[in-house]
TORKOL-4160 file (C-alpha; in steps of 0.2 Angstrom, whole numbers, padded with zeros to 4 digits, m for minus):
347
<pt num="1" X="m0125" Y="0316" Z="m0004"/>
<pt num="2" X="m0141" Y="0323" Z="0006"/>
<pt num="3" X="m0151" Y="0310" Z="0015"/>
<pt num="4" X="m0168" Y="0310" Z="0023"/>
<pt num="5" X="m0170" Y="0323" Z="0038"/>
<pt num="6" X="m0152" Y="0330" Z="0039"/>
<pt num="7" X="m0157" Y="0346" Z="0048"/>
<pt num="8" X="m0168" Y="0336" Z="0060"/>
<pt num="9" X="m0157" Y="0322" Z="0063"/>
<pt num="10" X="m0142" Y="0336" Z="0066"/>
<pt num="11" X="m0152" Y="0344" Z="0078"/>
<pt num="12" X="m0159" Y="0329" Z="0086"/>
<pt num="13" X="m0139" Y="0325" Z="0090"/>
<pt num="14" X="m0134" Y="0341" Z="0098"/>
<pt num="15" X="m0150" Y="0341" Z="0111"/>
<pt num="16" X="m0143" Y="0322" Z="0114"/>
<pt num="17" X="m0124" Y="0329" Z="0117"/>
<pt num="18" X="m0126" Y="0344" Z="0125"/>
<pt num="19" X="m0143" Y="0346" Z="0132"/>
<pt num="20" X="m0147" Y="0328" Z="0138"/>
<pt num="21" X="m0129" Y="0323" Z="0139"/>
<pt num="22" X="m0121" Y="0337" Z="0145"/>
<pt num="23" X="m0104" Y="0330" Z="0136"/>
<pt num="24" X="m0090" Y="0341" Z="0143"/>
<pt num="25" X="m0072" Y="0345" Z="0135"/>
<pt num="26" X="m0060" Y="0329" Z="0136"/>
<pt num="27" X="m0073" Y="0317" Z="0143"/>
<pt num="28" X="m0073" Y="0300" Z="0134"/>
<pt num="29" X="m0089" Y="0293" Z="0124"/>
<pt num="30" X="m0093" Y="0280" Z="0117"/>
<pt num="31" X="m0108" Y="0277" Z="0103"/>
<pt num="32" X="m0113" Y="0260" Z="0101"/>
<pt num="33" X="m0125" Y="0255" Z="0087"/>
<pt num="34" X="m0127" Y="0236" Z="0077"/>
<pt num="35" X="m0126" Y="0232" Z="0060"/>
<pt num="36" X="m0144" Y="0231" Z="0061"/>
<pt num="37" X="m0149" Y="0250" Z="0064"/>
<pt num="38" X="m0150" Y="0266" Z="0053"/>
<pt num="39" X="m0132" Y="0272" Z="0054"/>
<pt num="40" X="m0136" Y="0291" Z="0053"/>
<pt num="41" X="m0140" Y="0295" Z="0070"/>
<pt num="42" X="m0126" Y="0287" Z="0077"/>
<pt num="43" X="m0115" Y="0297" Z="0067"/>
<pt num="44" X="m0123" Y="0313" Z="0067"/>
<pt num="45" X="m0121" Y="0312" Z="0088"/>
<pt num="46" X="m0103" Y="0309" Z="0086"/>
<pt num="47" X="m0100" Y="0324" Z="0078"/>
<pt num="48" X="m0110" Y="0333" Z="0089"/>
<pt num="49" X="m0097" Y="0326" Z="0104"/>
<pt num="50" X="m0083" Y="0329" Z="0091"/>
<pt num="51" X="m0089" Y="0348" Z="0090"/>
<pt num="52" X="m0088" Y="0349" Z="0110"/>
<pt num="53" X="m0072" Y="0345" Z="0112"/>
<pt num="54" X="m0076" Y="0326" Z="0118"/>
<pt num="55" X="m0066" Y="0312" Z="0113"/>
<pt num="56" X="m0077" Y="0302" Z="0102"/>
<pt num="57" X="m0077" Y="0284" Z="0096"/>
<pt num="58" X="m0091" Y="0273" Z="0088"/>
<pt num="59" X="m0094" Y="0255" Z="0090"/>
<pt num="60" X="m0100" Y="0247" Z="0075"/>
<pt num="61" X="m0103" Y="0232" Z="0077"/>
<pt num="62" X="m0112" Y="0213" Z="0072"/>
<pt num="63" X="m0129" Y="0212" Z="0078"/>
<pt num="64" X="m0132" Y="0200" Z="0092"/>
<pt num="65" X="m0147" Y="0188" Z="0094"/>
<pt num="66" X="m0157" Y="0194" Z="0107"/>
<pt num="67" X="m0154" Y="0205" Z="0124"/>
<pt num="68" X="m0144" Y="0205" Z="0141"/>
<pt num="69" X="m0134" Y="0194" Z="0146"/>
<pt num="70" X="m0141" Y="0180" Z="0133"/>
<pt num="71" X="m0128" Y="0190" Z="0119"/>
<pt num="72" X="m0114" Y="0191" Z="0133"/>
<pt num="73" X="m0103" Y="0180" Z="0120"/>
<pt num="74" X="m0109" Y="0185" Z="0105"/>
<pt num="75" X="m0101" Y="0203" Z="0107"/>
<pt num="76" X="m0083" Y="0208" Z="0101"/>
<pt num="77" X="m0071" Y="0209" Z="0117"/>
<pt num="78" X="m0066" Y="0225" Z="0112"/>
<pt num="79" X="m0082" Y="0232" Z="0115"/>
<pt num="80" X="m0084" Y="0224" Z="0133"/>
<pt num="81" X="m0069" Y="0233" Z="0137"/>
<pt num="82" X="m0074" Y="0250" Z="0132"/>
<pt num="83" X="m0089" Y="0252" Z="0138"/>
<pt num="84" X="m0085" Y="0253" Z="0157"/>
<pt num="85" X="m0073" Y="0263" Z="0153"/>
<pt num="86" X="m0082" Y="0278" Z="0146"/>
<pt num="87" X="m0086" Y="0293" Z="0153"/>
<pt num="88" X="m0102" Y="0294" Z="0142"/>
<pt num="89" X="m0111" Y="0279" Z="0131"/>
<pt num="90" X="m0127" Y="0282" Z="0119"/>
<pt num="91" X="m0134" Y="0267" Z="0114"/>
<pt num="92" X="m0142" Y="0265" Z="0098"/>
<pt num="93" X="m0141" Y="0246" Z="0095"/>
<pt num="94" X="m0156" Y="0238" Z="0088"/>
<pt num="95" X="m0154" Y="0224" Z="0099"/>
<pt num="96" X="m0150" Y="0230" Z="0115"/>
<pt num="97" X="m0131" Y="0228" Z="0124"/>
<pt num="98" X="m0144" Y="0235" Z="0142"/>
<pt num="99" X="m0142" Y="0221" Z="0154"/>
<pt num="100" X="m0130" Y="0212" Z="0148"/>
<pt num="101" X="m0112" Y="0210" Z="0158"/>
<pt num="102" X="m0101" Y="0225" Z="0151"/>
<pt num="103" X="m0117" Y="0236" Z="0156"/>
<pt num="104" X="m0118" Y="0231" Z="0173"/>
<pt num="105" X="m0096" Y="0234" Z="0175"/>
<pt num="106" X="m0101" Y="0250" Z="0167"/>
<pt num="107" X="m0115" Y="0257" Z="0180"/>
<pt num="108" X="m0105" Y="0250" Z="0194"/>
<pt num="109" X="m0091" Y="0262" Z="0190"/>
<pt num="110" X="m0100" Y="0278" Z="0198"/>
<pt num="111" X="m0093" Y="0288" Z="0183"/>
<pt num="112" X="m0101" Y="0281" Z="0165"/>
<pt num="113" X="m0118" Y="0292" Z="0158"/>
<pt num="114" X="m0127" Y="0279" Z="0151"/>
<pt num="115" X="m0141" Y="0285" Z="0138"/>
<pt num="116" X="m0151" Y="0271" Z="0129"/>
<pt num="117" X="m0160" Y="0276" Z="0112"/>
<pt num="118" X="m0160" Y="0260" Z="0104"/>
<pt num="119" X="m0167" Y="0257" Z="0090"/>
<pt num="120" X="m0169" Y="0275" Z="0085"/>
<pt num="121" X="m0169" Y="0278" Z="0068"/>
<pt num="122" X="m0167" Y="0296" Z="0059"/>
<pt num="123" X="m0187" Y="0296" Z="0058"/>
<pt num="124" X="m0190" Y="0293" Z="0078"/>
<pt num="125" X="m0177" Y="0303" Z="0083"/>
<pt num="126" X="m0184" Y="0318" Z="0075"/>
<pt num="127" X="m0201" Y="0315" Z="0083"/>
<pt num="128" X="m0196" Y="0309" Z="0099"/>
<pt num="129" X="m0182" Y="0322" Z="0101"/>
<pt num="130" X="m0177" Y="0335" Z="0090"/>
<pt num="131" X="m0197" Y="0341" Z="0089"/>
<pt num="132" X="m0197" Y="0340" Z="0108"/>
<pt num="133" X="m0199" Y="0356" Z="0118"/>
<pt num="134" X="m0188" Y="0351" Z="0132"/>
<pt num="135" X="m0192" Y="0363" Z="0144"/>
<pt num="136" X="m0210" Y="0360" Z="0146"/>
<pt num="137" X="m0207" Y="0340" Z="0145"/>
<pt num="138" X="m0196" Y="0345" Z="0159"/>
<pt num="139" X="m0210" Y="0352" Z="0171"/>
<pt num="140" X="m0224" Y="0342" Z="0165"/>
<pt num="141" X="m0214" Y="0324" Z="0171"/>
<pt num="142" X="m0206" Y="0333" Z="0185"/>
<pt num="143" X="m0223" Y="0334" Z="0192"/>
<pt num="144" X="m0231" Y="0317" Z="0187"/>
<pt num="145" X="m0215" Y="0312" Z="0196"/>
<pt num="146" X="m0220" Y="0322" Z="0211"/>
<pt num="147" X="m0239" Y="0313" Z="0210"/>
<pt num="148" X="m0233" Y="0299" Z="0209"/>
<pt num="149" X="m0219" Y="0298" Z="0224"/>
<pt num="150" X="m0234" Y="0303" Z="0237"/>
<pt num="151" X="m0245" Y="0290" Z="0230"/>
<pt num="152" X="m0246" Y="0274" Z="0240"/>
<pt num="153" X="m0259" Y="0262" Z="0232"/>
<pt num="154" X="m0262" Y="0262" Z="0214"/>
<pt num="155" X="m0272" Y="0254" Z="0201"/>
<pt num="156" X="m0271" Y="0253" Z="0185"/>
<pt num="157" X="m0287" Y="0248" Z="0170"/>
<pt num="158" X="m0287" Y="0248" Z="0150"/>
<pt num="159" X="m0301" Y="0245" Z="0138"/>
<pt num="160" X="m0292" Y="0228" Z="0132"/>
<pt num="161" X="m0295" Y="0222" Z="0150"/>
<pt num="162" X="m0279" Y="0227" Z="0162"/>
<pt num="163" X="m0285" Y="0229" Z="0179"/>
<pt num="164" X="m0269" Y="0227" Z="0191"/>
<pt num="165" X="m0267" Y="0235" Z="0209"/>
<pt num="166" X="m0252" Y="0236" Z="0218"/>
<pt num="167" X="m0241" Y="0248" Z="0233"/>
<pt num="168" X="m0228" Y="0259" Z="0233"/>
<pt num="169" X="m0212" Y="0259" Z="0242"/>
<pt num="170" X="m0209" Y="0278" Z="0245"/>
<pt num="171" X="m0189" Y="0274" Z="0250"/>
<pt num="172" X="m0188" Y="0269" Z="0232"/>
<pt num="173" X="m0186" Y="0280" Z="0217"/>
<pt num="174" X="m0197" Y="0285" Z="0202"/>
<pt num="175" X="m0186" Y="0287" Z="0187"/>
<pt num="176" X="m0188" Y="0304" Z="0177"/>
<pt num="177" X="m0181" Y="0297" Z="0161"/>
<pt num="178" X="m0176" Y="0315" Z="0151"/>
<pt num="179" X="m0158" Y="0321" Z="0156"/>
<pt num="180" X="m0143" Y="0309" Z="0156"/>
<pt num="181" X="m0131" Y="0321" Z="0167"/>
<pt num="182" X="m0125" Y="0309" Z="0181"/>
<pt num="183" X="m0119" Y="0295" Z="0182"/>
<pt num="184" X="m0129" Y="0278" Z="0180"/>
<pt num="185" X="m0143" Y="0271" Z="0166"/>
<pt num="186" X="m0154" Y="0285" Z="0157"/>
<pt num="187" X="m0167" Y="0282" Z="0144"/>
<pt num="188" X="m0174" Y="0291" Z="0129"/>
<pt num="189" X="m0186" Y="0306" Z="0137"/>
<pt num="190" X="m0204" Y="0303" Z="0140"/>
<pt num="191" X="m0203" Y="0288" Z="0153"/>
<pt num="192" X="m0208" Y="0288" Z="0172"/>
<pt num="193" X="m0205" Y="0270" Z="0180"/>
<pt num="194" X="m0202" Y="0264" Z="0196"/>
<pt num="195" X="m0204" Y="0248" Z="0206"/>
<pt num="196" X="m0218" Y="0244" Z="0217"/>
<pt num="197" X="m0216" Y="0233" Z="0231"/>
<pt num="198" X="m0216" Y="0215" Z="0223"/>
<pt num="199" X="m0228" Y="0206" Z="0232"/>
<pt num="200" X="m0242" Y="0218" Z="0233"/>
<pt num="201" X="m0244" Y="0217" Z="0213"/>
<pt num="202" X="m0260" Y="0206" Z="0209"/>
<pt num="203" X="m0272" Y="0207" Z="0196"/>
<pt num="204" X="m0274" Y="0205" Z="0177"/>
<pt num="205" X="m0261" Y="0216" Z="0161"/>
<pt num="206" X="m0267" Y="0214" Z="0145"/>
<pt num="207" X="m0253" Y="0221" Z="0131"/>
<pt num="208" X="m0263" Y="0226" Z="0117"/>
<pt num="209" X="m0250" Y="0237" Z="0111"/>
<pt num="210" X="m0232" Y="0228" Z="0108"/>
<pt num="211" X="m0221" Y="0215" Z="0116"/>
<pt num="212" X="m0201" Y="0213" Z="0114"/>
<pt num="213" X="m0191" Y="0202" Z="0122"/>
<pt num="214" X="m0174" Y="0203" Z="0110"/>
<pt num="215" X="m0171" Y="0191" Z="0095"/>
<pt num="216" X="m0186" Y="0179" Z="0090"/>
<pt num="217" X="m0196" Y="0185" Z="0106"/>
<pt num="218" X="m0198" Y="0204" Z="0098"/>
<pt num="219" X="m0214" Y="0200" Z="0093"/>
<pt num="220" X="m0216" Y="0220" Z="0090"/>
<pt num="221" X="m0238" Y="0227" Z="0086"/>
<pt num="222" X="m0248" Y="0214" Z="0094"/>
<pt num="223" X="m0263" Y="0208" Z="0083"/>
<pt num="224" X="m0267" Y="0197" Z="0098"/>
<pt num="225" X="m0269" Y="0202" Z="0115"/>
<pt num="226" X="m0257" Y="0193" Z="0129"/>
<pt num="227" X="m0265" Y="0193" Z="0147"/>
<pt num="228" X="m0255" Y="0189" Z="0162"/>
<pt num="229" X="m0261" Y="0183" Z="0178"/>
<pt num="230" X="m0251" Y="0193" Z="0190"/>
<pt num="231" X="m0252" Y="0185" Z="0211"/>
<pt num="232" X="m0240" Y="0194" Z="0223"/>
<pt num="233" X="m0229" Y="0200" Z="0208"/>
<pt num="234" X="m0225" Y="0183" Z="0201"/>
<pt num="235" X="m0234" Y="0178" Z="0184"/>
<pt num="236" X="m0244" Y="0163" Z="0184"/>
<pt num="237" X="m0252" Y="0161" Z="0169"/>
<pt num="238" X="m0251" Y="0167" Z="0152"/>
<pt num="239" X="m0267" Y="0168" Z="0143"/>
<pt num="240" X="m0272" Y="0171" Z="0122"/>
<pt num="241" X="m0269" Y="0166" Z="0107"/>
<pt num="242" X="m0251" Y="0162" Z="0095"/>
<pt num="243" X="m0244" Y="0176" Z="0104"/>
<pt num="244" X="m0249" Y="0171" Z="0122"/>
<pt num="245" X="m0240" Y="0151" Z="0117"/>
<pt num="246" X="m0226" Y="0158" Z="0109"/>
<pt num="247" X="m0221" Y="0168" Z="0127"/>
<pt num="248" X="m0223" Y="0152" Z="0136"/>
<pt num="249" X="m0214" Y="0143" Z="0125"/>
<pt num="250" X="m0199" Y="0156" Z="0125"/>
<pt num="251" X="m0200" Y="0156" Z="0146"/>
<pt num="252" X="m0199" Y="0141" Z="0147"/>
<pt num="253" X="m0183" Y="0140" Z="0134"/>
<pt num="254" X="m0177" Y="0153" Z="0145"/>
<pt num="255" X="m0176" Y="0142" Z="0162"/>
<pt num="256" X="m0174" Y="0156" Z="0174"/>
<pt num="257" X="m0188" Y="0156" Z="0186"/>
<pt num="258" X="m0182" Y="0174" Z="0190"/>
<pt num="259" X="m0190" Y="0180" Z="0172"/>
<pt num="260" X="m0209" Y="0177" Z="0179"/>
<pt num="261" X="m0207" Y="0192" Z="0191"/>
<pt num="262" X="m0213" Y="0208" Z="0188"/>
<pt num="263" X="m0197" Y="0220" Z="0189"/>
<pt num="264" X="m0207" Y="0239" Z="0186"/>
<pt num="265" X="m0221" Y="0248" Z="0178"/>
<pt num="266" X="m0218" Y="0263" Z="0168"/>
<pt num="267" X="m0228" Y="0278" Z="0161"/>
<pt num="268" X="m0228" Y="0284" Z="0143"/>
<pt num="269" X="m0229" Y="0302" Z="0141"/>
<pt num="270" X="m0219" Y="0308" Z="0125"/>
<pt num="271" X="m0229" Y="0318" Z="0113"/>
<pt num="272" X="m0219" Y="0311" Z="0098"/>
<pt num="273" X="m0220" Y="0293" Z="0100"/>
<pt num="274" X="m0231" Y="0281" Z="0090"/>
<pt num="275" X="m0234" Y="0262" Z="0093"/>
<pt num="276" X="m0221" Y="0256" Z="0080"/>
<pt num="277" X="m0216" Y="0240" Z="0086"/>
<pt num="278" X="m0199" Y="0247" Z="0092"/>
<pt num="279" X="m0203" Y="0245" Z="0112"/>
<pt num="280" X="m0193" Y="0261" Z="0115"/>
<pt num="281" X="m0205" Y="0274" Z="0106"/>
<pt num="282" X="m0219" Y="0261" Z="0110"/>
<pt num="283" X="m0216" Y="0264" Z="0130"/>
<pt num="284" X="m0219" Y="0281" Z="0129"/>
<pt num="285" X="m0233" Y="0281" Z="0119"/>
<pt num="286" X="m0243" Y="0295" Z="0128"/>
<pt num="287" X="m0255" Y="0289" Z="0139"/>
<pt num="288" X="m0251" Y="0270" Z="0141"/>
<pt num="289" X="m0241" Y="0261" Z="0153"/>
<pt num="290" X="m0229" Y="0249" Z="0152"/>
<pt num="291" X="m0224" Y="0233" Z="0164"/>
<pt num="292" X="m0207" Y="0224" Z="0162"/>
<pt num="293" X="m0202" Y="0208" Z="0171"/>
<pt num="294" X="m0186" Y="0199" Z="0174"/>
<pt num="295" X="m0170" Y="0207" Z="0174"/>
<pt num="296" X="m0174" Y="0222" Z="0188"/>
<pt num="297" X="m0160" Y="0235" Z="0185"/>
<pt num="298" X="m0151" Y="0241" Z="0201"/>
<pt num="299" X="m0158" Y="0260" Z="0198"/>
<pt num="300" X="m0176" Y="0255" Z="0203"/>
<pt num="301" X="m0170" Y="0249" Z="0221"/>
<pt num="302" X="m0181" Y="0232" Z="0222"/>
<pt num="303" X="m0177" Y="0215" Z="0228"/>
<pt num="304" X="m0175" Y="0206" Z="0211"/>
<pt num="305" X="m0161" Y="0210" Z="0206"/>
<pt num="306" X="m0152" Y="0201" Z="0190"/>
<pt num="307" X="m0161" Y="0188" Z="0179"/>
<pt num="308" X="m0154" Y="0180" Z="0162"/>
<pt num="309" X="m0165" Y="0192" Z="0150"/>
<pt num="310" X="m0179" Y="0205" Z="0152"/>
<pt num="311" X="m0194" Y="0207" Z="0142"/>
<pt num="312" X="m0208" Y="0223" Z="0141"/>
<pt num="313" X="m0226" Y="0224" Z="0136"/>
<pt num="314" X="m0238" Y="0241" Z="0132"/>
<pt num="315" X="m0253" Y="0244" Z="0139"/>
<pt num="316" X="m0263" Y="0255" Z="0129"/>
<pt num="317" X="m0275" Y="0269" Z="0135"/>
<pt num="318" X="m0273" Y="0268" Z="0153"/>
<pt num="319" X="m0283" Y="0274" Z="0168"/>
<pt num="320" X="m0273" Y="0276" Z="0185"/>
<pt num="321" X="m0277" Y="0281" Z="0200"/>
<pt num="322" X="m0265" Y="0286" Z="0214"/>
<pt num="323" X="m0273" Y="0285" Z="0230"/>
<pt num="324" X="m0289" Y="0284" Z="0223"/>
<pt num="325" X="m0287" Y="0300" Z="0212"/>
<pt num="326" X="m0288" Y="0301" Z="0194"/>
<pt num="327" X="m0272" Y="0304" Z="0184"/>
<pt num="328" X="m0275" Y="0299" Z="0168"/>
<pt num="329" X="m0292" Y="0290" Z="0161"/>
<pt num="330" X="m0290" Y="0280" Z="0144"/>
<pt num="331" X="m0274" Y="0287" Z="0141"/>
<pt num="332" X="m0280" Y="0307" Z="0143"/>
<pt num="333" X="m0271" Y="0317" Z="0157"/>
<pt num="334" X="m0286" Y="0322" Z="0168"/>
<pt num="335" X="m0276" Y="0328" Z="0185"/>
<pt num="336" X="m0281" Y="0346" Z="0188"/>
<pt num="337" X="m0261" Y="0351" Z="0191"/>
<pt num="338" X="m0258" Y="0342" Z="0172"/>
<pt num="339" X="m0270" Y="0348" Z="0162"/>
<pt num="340" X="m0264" Y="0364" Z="0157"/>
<pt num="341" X="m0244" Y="0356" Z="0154"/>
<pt num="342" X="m0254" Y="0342" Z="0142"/>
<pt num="343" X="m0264" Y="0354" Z="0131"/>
<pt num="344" X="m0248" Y="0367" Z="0130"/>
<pt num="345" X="m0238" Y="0350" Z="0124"/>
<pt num="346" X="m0252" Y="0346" Z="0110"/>
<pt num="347" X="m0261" Y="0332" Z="0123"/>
């Protein structure tokens, strides 16, 4: 029988296979996706790499209690085994397998497309995706990538308080998360992230949008803001209310010291994401930004390398400067060489 948003979800799939993708003939993917997620999305994509000619399997699977390398030993064997060997994996888990050991074999390979849309349900992925023009996200994050790979000093301010300033390192990359056609991690469109240099982030974040850490530390919409004190990258105090103890408390549970450092800051620029709660539409909500810390993935080229979890924060309606030049001002594009790209994308 019919469900909600066939058409959408359909189409939402085939830009995932062969436009993102680029699934070819023969290659091997694998779709993973937890007993806790919406299951049409997951299916609608295999058939779409059926239809190319790829050989398809999905991975349905218990959902594990939290992220990384904390659920290493809750997951089937099985699925550890497959997923370095694929040629193509597209997660959907609710609770995410990034980070954790078979994802590391897997991006070590050279060969596995790796395209993370967890926790995409048939209602995101239609307004994150299928209503996406992919073309014109193309060209407007190819040139905030380009503004941003010049940019040396940055700082960063939100209305709730953020106000962090930190230094480039222009041998390292700035991720332009849209296609997922080579080989290594990708992530759901809308997403420009990258790694400062460590010890030249200081200042203060504030999330006032949403916090997850996996399992009982996805706190998801904030009704209280958390405020870090950042000194030379490292995290050296946690400051608010229920929201701000429960994060010390869940560091602390953690016992890696390697969890307090900042790992990247990210932009959030897809037209179709709302703050949810699900920190992978929430970090590209248009015009915040986004600061993980722990776990550093081996793509942003930084010196922290691995960590036993990772955990993000949303910072809503941000001002940056690059250089001292306004890009964006309480969340609105204001660059002169982005204006025009915003306003034909409905920004």
């Amino acid at each position: 029988m019919a469900g909600m948003l066939e058409f959408e979800v359909a189409k939402a799939a085939y830009l995932v296979v062969t436009e993102l993708c680029k699934v070819k003939r023969g290659e091997s993917v694998l779709i993973t996706v937890d007993s806790a997620m919406d299951f049409k999305p997951a299916e609608e994509t295999a058939k779409a790499a059926e239809a190319v000619g790829a050989k398809v399997m999905v991975a349905w699977h218990s959902t594990p209690r939290g992220y990384g390398k904390v659920a290493d030993d809750q997951l089937p064997e099985p699925l550890k085994a497959a997923i370095p060997a694929s040629d193509v994996w597209i997660e959907f888990n609710n609770q995410w397998l990034l980070y954790n050991t078979a994802w590391t074999k897997a991006m070590a390979t050279g060969r596995t497309r790796y395209l993370f849309l967890g926790g995409l349900d048939r209602e995101r992925i239609t307004r994150c995706i299928a209503r996406i023009e992919i073309d014109l996200q193309e060209k407007f994050q190819n040139k905030v990538v380009e503004l941003t790979k010049k940019a040396r000093k940055m700082r960063i301010t939100t209305p709730a308080g953020t106000d962090v300033s930190f230094e480039n390192v222009p041998e390292r990359p700035v991720t332009n998360e849209l296609r997922a056609d080579t080989p290594g991690p990708h992530f759901l469109l809308g997403q420009i992230g990258w790694a400062p240099l460590e010890e030249s982030i200081n200042g203060v974040i504030v999330f006032d949008g949403s916090f997850s850490g996996g399992g009982e530390a996805d706190l998801g919409v904030l009704a209280h803001p958390i405020e870090l004190v950042v000194k030379e990258g490292r995290i050296i105090e946690i400051r608010g209310q229920e929201e701000a103890k429960f994060l010390r408390r869940w560091l602390e549970k953690l016992n890696d010291p390697r969890m307090y450092y900042l790992a990247h800051v990210c932009y959030g620029f897809n037209p179709g994401a709302k703050l949810s709660g699900l920190c992978t539409e929430d970090e590209r909500v248009w015009g915040s930004t986004e600061w993980g810390f722990g776990y550093q993935g081996p793509a942003f080229k930084g010196k922290l390398g691995e960590a036993v979890s990772h955990a993000d924060g949303i910072c809503l309606n941000s001002t940056v400067w690059i250089d001292g030049e306004l890009l964006l001002e309480e969340g609105k594009v204001v660059h002169p060489e982005l204006v025009d790209l915003a306003r034909a994308m409905g920004k």
